[in-house]
N, C-alpha and C positions, 0 to 999 in steps of 0.2 A: 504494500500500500504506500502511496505516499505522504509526504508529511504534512501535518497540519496546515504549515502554511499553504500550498498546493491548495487544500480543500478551501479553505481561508477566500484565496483569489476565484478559484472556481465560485465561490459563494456568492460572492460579492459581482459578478459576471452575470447570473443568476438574478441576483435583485435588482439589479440594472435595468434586469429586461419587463421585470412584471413592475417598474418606475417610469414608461412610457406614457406618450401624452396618451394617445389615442386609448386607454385603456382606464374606462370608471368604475367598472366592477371586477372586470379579470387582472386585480393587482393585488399588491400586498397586504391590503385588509380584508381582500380573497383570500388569500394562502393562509394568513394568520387565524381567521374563521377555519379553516379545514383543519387544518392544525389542532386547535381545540374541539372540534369534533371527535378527532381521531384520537385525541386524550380521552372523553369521555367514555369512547369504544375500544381504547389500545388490547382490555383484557377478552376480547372476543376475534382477535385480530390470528390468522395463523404467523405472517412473516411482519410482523407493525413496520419493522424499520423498513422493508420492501415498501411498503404502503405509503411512510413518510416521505423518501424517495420521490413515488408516483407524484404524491401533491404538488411537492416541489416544482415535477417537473412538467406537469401535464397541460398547463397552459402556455410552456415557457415561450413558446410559439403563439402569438396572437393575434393574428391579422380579420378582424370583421369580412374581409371581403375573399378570401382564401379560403378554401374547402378539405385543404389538409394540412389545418395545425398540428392536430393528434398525432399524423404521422410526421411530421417536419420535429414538432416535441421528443417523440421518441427517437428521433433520431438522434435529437441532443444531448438525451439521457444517455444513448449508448456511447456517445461520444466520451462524455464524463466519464462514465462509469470504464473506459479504457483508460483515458487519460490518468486517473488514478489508482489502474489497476487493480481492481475490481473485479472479481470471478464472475463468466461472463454468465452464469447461471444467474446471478443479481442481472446483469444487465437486460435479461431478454426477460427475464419475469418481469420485472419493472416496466420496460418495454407497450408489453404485453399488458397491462392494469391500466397504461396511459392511453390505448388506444382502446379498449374499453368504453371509456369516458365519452368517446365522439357518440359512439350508439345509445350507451346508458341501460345496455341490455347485457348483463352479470353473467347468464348463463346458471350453471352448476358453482362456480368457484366462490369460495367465501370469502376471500379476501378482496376480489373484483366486486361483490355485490358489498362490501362494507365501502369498500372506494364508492365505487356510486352511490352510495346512502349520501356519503360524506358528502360528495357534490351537488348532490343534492335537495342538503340540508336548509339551504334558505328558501329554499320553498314554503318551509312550514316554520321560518320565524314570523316573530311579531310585524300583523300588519303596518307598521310602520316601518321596519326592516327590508319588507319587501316590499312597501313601495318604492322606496329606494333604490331597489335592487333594481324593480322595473325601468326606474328611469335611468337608472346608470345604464342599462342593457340599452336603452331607447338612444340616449347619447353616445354610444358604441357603435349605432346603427342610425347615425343622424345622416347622413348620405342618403338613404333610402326612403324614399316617399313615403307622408303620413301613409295616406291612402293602401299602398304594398305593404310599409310595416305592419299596419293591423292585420292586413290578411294573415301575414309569413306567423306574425306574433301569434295571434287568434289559433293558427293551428299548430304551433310548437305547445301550447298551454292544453289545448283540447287534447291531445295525443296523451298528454300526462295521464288528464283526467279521466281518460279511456280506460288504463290500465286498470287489473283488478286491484292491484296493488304499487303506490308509489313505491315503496320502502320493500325492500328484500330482505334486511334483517328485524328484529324483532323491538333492538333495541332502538331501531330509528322509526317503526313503524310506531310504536306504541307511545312515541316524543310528537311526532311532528304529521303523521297521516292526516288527522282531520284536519288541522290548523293547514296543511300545506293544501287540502280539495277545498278548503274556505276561499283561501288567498287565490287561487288559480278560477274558482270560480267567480273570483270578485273583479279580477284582472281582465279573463273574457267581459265579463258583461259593462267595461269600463272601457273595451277597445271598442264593442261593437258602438255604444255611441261616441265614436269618436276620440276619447280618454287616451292618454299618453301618445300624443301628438308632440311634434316637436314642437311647435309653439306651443302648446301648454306646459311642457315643460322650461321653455326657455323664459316663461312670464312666470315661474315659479310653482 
């Protein structure tokens, strides 16, 4: 492995990226919310530090208008994860949890359906929380016509609400299930009249 410092610089390369302008929600008060997620779940976790890892790195890539961060992300992970030689068994697991995250569809694997709980997880905070969340996403995606957004928005939200279940694990369903079909039901019926528009948000 290499030495501290090494990780040190890589770290700080890392935080660099999720300190971009263009990015209101997928940045470091992102990571730091997953992060505490994944403290309150660490004891149901198979590989935690694999998981902590993913966090790290699974937005590290974050371009609104680009269709494959997930994979450009894990490319970076594996990058690191050589860089400081690191068995590449971490690498491609890690890998593997990051690109998970694009679909939000876990499978069988426990430690992928705990990553995806953790992502999320704001879905089912406090609706003050996530209204925030919405707008930061909206200002993420201020290029894109009111009019488009609500559509694209409207059916990213509904697809959730489809599911028979948000949460795959037990410990995230029974936190944030209801609170998070509240908020996603409040959010549809706030686009469909016109709600979270870029002028409304830019008048506040």
């Amino acid at each position: 492995m290499k030495a501290l410092g090494d990780f040190a610089i890589a770290g700080e390369a890392l935080v660099t990226k999720y300190r971009e302008e263009h990015r209101s929600y997928h940045n470091l008060e992102y990571i730091q919310e997953c992060l505490g997620q994944l403290a309150s779940a660490r004891s149901f976790a198979v590989q935690p530090d694999v998981i902590e890892l993913a966090i790290w790195f699974h937005d590290a890539v974050y371009d609104p208008r680009s269709a494959d961060n997930e994979e450009q992300s894990a490319e970076l992970a594996r990058a690191f994860c050589e860089t400081m030689l690191l068995p590449s068994v971490l690498s491609e697991r890690t890998a593997t949890l990051i690109l998970v995250t694009k679909t939000h569809l876990p499978g069988d694997d426990a430690d992928a359906e705990l990553l995806v709980d953790i992502d999320l997880s704001i879905l089912g905070q406090s609706r003050d929380r996530f209204a925030r969340y919405e707008e930061a996403i909206r200002q993420e995606y201020s290029w894109v016509p009111d009019a488009a957004f609500r559509e694209g928005r409207t059916a990213v939200l509904e697809k959730f609400l489809s599911r028979a279940r948000i949460y795959s694990t037990a410990h995230f369903r029974d936190r944030y299930e209801d609170s998070a079909r509240a908020n996603l039901r409040w959010s549809v019926e706030r686009l469909a009249v016109g709600g979270g528009s870029e002028s409304e948000l830019a008048s506040g």
